[in-house]
mmCIF file of the N, C-alpha and C atoms, coordinates in Angstrom:
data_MODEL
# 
_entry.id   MODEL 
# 
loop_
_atom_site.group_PDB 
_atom_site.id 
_atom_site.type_symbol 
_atom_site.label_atom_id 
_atom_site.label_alt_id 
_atom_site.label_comp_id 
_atom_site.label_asym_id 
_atom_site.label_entity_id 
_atom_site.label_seq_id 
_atom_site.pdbx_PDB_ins_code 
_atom_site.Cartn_x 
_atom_site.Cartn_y 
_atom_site.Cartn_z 
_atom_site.occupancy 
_atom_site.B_iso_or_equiv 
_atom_site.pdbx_formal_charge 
_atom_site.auth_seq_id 
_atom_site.auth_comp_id 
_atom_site.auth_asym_id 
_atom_site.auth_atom_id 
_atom_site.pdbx_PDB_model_num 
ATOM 1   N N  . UNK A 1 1  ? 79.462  106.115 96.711  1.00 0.00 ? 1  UNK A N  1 
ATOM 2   C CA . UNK A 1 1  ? 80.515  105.471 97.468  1.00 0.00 ? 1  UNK A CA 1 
ATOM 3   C C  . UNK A 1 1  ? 79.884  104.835 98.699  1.00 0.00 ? 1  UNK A C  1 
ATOM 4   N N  . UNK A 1 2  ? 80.061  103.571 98.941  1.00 0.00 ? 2  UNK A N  1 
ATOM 5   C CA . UNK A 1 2  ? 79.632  103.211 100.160 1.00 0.00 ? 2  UNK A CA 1 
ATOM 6   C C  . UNK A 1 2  ? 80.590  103.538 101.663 1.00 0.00 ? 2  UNK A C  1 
ATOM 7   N N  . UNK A 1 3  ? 79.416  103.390 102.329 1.00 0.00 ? 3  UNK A N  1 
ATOM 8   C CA . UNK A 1 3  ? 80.104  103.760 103.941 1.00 0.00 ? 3  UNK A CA 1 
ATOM 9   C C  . UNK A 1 3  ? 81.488  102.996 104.141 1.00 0.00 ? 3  UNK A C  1 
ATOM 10  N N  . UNK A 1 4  ? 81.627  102.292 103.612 1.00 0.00 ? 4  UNK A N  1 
ATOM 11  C CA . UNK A 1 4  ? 83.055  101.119 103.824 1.00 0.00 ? 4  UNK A CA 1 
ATOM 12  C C  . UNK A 1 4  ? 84.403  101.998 102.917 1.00 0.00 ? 4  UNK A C  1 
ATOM 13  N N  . UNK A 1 5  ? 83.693  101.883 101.984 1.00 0.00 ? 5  UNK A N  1 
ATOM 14  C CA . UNK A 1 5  ? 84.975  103.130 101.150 1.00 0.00 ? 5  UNK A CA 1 
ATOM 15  C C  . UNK A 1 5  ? 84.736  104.736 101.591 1.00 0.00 ? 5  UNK A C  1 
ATOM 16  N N  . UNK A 1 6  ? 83.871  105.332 101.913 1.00 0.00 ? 6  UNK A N  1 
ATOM 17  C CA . UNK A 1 6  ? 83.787  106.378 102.449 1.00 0.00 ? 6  UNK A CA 1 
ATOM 18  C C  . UNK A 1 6  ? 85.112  106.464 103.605 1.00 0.00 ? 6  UNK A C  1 
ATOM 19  N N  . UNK A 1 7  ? 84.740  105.252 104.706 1.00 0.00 ? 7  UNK A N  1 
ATOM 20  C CA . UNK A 1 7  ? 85.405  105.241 106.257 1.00 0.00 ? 7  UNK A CA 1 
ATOM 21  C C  . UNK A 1 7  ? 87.048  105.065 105.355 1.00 0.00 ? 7  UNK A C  1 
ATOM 22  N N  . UNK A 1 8  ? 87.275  104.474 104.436 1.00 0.00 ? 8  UNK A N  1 
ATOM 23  C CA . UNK A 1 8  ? 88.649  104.467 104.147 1.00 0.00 ? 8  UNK A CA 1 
ATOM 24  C C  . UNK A 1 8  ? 89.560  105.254 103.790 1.00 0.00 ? 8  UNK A C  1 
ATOM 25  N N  . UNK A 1 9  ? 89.031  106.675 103.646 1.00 0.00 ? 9  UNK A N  1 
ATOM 26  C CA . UNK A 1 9  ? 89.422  107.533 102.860 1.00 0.00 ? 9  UNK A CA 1 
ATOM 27  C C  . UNK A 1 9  ? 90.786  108.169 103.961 1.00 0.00 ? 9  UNK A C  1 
ATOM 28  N N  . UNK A 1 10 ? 91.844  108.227 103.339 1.00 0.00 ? 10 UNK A N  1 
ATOM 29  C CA . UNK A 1 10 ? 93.115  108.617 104.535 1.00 0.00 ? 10 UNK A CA 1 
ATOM 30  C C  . UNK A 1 10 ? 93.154  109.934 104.744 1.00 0.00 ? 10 UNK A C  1 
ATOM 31  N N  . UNK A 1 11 ? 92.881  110.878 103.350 1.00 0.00 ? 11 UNK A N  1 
ATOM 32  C CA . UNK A 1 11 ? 92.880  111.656 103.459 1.00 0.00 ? 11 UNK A CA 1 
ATOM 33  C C  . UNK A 1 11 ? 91.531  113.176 102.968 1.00 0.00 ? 11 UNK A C  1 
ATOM 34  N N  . UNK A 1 12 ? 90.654  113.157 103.760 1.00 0.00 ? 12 UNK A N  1 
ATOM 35  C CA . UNK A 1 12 ? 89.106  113.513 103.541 1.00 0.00 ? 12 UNK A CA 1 
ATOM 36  C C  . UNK A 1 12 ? 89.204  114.976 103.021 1.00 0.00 ? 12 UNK A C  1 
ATOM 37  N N  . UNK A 1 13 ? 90.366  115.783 103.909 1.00 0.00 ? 13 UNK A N  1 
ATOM 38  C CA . UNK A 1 13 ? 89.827  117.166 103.335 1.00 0.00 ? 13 UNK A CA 1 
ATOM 39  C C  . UNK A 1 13 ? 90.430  117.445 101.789 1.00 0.00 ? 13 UNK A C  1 
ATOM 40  N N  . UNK A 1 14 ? 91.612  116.216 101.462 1.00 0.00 ? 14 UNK A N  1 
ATOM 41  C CA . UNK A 1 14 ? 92.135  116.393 99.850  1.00 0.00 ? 14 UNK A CA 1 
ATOM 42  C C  . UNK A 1 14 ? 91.190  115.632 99.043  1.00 0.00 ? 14 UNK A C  1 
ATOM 43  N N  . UNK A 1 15 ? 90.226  115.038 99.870  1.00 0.00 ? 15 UNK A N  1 
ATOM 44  C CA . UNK A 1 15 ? 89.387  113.988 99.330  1.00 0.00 ? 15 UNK A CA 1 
ATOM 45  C C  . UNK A 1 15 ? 88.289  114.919 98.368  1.00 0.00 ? 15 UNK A C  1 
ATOM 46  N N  . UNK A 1 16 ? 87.437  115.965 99.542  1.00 0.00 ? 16 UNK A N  1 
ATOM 47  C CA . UNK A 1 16 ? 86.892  116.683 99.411  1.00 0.00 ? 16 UNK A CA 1 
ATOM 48  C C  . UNK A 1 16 ? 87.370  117.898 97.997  1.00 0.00 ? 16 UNK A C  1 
ATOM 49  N N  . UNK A 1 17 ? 88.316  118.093 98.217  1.00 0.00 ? 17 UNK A N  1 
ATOM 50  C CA . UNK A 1 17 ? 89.035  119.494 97.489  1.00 0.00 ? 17 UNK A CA 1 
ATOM 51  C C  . UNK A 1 17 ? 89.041  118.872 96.238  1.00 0.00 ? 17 UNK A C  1 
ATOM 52  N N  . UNK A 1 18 ? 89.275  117.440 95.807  1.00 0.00 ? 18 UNK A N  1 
ATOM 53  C CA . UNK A 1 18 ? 89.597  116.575 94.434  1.00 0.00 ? 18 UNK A CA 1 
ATOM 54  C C  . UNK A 1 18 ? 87.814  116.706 94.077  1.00 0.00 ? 18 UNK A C  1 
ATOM 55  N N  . UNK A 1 19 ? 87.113  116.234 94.659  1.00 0.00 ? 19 UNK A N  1 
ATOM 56  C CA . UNK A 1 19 ? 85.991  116.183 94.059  1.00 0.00 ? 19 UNK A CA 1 
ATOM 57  C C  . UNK A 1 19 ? 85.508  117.576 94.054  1.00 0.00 ? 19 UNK A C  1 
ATOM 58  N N  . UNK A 1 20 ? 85.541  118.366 94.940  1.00 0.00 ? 20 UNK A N  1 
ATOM 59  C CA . UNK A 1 20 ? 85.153  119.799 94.466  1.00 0.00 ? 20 UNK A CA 1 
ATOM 60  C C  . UNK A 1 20 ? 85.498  120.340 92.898  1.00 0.00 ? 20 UNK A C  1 
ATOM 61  N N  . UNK A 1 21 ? 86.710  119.705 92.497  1.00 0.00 ? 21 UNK A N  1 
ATOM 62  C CA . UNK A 1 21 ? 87.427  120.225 90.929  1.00 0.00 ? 21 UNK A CA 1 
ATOM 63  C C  . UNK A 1 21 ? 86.932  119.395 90.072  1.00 0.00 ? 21 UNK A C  1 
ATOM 64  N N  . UNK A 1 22 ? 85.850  118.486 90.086  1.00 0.00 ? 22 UNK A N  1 
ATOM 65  C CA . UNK A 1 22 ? 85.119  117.403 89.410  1.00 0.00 ? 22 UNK A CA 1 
ATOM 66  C C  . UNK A 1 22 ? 86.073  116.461 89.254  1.00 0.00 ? 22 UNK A C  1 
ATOM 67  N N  . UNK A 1 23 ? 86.755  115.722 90.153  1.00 0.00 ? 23 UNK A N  1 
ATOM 68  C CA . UNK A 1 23 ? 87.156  114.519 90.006  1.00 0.00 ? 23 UNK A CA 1 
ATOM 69  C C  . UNK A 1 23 ? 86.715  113.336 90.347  1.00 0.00 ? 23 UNK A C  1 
ATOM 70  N N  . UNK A 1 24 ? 86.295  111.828 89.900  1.00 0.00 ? 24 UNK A N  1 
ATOM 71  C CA . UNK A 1 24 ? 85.823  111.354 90.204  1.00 0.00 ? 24 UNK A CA 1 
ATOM 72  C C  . UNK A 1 24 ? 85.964  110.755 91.794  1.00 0.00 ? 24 UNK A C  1 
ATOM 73  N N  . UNK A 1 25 ? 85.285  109.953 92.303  1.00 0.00 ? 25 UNK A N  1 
ATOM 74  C CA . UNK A 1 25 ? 84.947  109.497 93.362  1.00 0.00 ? 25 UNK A CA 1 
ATOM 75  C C  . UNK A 1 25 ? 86.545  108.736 93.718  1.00 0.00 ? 25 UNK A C  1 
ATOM 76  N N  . UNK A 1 26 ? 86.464  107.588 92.456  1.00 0.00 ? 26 UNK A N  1 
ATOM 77  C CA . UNK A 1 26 ? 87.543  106.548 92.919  1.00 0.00 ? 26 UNK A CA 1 
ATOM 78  C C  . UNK A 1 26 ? 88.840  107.354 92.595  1.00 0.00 ? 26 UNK A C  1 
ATOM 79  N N  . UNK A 1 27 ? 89.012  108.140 91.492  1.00 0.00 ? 27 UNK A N  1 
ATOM 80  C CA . UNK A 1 27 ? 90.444  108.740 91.305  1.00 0.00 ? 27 UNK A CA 1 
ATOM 81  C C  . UNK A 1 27 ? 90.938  109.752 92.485  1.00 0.00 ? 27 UNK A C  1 
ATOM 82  N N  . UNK A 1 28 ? 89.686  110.527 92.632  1.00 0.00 ? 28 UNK A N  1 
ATOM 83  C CA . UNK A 1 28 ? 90.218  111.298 94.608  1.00 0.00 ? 28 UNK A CA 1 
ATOM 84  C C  . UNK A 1 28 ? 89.949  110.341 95.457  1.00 0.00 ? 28 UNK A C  1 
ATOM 85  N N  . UNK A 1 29 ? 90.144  108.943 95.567  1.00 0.00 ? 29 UNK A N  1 
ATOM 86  C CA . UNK A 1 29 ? 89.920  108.076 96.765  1.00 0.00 ? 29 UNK A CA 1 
ATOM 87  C C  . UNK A 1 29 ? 91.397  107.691 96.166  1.00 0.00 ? 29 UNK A C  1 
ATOM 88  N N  . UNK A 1 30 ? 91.809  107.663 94.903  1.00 0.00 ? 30 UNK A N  1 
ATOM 89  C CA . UNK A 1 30 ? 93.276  107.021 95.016  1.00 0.00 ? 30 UNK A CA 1 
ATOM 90  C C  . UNK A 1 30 ? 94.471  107.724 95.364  1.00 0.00 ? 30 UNK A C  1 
ATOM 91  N N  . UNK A 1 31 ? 94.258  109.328 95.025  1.00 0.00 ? 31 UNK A N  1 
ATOM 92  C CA . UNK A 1 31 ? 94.503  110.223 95.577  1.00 0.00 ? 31 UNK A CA 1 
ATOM 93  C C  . UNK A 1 31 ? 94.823  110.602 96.666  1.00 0.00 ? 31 UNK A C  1 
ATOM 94  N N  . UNK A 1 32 ? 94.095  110.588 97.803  1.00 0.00 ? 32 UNK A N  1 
ATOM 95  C CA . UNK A 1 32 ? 93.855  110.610 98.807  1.00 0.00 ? 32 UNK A CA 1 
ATOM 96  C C  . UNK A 1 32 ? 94.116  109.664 99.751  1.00 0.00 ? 32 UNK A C  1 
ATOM 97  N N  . UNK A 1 33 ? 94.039  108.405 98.841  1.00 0.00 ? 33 UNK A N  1 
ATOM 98  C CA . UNK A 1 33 ? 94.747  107.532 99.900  1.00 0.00 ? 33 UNK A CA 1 
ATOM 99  C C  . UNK A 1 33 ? 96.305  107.368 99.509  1.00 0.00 ? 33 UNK A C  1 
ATOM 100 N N  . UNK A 1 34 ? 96.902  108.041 98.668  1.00 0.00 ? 34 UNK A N  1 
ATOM 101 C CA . UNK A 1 34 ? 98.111  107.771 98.284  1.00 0.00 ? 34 UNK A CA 1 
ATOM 102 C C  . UNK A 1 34 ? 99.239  108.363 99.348  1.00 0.00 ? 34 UNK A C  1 
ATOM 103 N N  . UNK A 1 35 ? 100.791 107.203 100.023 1.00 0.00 ? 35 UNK A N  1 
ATOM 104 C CA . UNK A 1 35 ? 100.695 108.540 101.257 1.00 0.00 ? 35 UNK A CA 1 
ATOM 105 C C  . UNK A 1 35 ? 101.910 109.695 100.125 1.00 0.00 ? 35 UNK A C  1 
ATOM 106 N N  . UNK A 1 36 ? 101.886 110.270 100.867 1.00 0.00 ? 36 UNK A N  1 
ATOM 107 C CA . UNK A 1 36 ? 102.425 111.634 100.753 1.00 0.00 ? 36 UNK A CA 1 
ATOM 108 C C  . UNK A 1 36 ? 102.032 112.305 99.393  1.00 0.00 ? 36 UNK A C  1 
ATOM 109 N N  . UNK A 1 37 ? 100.397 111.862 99.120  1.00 0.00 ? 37 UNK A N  1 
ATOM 110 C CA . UNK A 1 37 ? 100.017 112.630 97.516  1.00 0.00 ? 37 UNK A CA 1 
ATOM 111 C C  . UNK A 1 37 ? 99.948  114.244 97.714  1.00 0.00 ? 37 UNK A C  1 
ATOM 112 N N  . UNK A 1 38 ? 100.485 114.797 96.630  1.00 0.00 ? 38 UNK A N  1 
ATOM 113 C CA . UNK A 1 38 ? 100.518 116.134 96.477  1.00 0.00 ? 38 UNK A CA 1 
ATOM 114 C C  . UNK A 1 38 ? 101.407 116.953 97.337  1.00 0.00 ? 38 UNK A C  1 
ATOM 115 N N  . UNK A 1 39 ? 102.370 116.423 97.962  1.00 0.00 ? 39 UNK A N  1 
ATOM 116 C CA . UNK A 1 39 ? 103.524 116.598 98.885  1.00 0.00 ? 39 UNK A CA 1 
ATOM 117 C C  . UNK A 1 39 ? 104.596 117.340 96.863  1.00 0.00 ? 39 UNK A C  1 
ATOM 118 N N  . UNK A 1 40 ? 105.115 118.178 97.152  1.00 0.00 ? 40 UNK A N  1 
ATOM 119 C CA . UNK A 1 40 ? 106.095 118.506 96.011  1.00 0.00 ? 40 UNK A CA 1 
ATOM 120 C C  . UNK A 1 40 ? 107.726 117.571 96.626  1.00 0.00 ? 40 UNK A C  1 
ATOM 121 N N  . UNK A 1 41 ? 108.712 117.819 95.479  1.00 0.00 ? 41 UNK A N  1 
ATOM 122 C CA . UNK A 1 41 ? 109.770 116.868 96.424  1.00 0.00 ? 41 UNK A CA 1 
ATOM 123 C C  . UNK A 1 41 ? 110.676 116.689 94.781  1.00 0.00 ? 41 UNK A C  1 
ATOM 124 N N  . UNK A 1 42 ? 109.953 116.014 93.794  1.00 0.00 ? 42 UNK A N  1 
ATOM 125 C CA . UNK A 1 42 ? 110.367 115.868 92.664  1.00 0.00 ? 42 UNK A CA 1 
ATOM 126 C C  . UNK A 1 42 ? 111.305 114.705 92.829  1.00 0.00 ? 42 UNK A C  1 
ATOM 127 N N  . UNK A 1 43 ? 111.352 113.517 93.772  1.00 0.00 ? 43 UNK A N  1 
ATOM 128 C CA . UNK A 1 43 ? 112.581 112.643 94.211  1.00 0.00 ? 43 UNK A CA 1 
ATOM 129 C C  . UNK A 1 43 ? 112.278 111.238 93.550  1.00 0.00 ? 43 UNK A C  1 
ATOM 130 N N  . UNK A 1 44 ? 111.100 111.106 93.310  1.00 0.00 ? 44 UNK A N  1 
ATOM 131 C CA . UNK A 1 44 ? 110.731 110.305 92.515  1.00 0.00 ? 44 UNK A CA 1 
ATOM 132 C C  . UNK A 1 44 ? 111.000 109.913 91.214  1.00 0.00 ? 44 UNK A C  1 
ATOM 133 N N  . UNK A 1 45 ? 112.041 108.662 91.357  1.00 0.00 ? 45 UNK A N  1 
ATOM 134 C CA . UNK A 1 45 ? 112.278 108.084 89.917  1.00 0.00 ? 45 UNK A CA 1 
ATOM 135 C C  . UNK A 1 45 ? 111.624 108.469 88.595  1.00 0.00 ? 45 UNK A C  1 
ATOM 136 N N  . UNK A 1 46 ? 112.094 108.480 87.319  1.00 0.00 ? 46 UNK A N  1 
ATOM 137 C CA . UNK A 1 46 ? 111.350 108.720 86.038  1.00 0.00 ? 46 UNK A CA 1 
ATOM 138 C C  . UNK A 1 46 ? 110.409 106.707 86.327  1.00 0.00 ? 46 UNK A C  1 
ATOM 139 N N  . UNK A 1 47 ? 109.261 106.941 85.801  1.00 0.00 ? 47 UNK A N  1 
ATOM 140 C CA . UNK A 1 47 ? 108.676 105.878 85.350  1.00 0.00 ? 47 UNK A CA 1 
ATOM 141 C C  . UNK A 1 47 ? 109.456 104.320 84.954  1.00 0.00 ? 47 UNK A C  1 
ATOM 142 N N  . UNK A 1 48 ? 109.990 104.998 83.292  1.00 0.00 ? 48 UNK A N  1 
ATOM 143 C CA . UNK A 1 48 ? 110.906 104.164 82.305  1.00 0.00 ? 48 UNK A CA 1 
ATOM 144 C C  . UNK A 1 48 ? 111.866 103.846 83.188  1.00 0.00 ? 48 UNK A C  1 
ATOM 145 N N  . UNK A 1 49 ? 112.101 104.401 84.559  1.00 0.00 ? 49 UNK A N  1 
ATOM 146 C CA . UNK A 1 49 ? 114.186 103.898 85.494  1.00 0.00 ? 49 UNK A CA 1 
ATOM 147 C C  . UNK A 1 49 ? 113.287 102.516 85.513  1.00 0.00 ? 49 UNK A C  1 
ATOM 148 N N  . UNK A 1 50 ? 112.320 102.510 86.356  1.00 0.00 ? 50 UNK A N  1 
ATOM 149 C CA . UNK A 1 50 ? 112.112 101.466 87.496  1.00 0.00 ? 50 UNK A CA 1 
ATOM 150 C C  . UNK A 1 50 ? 111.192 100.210 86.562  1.00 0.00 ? 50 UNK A C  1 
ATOM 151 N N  . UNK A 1 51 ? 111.551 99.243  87.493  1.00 0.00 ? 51 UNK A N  1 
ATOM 152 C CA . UNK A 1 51 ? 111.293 97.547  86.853  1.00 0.00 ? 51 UNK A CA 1 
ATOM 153 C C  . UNK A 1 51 ? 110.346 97.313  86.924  1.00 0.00 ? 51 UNK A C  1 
ATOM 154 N N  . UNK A 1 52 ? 109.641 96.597  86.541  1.00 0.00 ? 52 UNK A N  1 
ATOM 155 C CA . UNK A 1 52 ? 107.878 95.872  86.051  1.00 0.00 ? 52 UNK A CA 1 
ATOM 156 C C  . UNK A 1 52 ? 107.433 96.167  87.106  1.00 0.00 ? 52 UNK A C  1 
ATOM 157 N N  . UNK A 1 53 ? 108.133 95.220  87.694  1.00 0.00 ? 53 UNK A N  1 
ATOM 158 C CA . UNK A 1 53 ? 107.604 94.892  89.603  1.00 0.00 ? 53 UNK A CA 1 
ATOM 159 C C  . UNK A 1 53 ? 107.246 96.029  89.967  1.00 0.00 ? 53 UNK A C  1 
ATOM 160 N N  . UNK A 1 54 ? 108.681 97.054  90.287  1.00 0.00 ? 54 UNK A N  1 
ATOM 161 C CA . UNK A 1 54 ? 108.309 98.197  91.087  1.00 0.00 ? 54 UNK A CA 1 
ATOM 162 C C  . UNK A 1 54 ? 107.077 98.803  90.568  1.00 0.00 ? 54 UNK A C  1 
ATOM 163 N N  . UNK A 1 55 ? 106.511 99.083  89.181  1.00 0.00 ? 55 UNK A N  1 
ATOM 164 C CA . UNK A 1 55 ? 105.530 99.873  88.437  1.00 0.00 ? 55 UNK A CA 1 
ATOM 165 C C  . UNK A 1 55 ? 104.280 99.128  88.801  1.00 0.00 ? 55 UNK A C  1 
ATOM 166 N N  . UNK A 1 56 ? 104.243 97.818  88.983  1.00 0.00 ? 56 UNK A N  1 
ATOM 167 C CA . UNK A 1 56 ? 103.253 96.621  89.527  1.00 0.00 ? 56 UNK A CA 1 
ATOM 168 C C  . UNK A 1 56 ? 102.764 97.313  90.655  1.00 0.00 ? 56 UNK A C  1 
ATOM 169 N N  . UNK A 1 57 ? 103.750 96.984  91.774  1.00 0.00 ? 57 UNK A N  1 
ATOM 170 C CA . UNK A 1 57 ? 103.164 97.620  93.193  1.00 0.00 ? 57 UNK A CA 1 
ATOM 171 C C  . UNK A 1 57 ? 102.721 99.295  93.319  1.00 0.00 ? 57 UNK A C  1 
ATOM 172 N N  . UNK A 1 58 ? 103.319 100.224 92.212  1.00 0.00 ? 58 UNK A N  1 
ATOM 173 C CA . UNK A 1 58 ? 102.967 101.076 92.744  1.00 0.00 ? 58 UNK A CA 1 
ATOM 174 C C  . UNK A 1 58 ? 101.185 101.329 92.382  1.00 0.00 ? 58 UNK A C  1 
ATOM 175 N N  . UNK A 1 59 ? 101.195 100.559 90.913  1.00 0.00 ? 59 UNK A N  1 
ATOM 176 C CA . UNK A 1 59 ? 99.781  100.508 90.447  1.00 0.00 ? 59 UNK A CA 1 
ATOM 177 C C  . UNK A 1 59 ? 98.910  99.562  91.588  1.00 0.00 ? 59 UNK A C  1 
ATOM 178 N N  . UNK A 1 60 ? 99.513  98.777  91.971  1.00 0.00 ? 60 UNK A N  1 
ATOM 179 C CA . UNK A 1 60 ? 98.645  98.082  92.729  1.00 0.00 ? 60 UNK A CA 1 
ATOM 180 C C  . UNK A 1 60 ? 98.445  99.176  94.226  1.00 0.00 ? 60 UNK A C  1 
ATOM 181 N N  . UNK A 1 61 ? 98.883  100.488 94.524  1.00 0.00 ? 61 UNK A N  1 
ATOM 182 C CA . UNK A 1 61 ? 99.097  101.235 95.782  1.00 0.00 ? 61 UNK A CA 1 
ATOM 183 C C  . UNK A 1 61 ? 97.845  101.861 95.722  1.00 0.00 ? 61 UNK A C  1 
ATOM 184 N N  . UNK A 1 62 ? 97.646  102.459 94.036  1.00 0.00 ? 62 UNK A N  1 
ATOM 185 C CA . UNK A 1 62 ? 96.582  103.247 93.308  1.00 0.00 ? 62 UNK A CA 1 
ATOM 186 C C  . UNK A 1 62 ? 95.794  102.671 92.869  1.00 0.00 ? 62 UNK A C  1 
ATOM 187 N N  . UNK A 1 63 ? 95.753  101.255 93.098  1.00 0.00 ? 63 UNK A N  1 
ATOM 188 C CA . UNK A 1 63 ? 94.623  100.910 92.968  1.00 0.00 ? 63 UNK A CA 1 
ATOM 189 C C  . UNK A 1 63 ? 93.818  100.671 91.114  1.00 0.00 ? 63 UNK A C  1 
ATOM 190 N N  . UNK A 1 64 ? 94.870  100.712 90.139  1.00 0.00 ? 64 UNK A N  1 
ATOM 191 C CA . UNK A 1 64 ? 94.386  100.544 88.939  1.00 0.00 ? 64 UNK A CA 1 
ATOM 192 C C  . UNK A 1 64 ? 94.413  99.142  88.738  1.00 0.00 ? 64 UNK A C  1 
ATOM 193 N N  . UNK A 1 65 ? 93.202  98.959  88.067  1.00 0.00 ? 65 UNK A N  1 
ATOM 194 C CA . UNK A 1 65 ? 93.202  97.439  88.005  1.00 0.00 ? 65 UNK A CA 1 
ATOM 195 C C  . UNK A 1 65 ? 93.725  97.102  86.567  1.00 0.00 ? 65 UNK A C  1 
ATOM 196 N N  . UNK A 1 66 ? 93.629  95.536  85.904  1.00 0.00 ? 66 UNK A N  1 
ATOM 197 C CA . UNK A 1 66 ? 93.727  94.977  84.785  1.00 0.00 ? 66 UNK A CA 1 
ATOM 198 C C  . UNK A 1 66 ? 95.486  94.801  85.279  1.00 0.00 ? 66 UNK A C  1 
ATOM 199 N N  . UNK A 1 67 ? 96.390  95.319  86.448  1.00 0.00 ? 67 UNK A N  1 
ATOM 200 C CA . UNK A 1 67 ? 97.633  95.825  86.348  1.00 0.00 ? 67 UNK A CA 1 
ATOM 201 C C  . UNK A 1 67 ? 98.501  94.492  85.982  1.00 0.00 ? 67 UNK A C  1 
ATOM 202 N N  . UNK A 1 68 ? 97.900  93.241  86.331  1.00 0.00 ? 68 UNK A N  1 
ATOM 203 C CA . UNK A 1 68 ? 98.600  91.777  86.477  1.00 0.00 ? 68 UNK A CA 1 
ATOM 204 C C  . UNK A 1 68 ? 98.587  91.602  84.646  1.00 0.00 ? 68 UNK A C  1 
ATOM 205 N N  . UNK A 1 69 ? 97.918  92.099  83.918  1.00 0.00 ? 69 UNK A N  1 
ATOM 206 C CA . UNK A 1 69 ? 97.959  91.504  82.190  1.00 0.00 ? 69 UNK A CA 1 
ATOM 207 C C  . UNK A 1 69 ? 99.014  93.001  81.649  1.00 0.00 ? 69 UNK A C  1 
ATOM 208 N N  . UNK A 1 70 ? 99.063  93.873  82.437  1.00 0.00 ? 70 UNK A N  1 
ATOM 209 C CA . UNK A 1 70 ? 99.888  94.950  81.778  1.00 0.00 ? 70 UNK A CA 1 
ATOM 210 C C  . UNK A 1 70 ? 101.178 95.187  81.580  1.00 0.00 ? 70 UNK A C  1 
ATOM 211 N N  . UNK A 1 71 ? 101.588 94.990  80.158  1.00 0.00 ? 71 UNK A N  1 
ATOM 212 C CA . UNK A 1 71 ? 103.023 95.094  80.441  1.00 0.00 ? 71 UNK A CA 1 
ATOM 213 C C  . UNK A 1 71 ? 104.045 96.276  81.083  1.00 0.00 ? 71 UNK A C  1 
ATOM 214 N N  . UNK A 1 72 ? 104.961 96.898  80.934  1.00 0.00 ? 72 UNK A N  1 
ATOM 215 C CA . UNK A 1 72 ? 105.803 97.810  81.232  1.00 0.00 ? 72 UNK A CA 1 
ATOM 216 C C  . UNK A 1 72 ? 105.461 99.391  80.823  1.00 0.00 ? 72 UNK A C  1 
ATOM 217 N N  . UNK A 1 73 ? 105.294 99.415  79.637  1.00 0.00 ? 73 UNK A N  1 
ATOM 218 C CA . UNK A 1 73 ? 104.669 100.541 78.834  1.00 0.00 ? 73 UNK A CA 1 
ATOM 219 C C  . UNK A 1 73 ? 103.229 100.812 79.717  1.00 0.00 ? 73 UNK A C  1 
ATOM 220 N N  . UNK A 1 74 ? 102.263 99.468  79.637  1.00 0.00 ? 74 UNK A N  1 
ATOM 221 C CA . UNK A 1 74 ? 101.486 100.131 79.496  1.00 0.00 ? 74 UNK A CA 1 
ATOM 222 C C  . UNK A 1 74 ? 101.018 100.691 81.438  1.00 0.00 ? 74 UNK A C  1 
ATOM 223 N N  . UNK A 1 75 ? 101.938 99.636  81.982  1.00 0.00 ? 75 UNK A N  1 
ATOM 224 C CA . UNK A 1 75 ? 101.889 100.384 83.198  1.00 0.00 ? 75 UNK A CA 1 
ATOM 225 C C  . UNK A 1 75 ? 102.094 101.677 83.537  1.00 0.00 ? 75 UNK A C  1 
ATOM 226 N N  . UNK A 1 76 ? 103.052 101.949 83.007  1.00 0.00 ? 76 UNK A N  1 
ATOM 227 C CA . UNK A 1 76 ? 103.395 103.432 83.178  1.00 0.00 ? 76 UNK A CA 1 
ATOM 228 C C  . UNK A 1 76 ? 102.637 104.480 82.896  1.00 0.00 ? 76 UNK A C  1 
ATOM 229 N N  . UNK A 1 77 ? 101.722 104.436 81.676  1.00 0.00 ? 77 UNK A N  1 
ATOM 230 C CA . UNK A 1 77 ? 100.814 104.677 80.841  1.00 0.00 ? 77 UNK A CA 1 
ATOM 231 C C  . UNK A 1 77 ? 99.562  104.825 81.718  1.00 0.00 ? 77 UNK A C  1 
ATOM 232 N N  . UNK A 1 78 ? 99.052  103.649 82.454  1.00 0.00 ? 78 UNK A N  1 
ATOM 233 C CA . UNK A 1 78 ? 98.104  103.790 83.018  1.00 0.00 ? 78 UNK A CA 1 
ATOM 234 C C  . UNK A 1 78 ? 98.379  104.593 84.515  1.00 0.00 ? 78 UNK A C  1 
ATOM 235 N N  . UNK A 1 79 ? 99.692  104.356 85.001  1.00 0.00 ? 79 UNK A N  1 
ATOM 236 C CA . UNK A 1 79 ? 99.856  105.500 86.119  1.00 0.00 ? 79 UNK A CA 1 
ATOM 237 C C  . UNK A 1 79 ? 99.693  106.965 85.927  1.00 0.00 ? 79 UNK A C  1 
ATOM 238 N N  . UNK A 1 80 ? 100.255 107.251 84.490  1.00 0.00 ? 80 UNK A N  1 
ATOM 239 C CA . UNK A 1 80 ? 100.375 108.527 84.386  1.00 0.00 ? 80 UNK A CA 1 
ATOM 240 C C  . UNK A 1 80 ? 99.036  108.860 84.090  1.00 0.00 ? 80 UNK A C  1 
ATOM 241 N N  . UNK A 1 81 ? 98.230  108.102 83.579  1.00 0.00 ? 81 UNK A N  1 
ATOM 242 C CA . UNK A 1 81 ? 96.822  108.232 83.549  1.00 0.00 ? 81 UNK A CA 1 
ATOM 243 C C  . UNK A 1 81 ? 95.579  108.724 84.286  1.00 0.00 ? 81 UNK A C  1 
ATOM 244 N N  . UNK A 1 82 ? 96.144  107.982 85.635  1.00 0.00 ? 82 UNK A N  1 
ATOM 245 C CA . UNK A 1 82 ? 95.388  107.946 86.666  1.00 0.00 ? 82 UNK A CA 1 
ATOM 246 C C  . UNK A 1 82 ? 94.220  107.450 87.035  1.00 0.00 ? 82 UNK A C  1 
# 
């Protein structure tokens, strides 16, 4: 990881704790920068409620790419993915 994505990290000690459990670099950087990741709450829409768009931006929050050629399915798909 370079010093530029290192300094970005929002949240370092969940940063730390994700890669301690062997997670990769960028998936605990999406993690970690996600806000309120790993907060419990359960308030969050099912996937399938919400519209292209909304599934667009949230992939685009996390940072998965290819997200602009992906349709609906497979957005969801790749969120739940991670």
């Amino acid at each position: 990881m370079s010093k530029k994505s290192a300094d970005s990290i929002k949240n370092r000690d969940q940063y730390d704790a994700l890669r301690e459990q062997g997670y990769s670099k960028s998936k605990s950087a999406r993690i970690a920068n996600t806000p309120d990741a790993g907060k419990k709450g359960g308030k969050a829409s099912p996937y399938e409620s919400r519209t292209k768009s909304e599934l667009y931006q949230k992939a685009k929050e996390v940072g998965i790419s290819g997200r602009s050629k992906m349709n609906k399915d497979e957005l969801i798909h790749a969120l739940r993915e991670g």
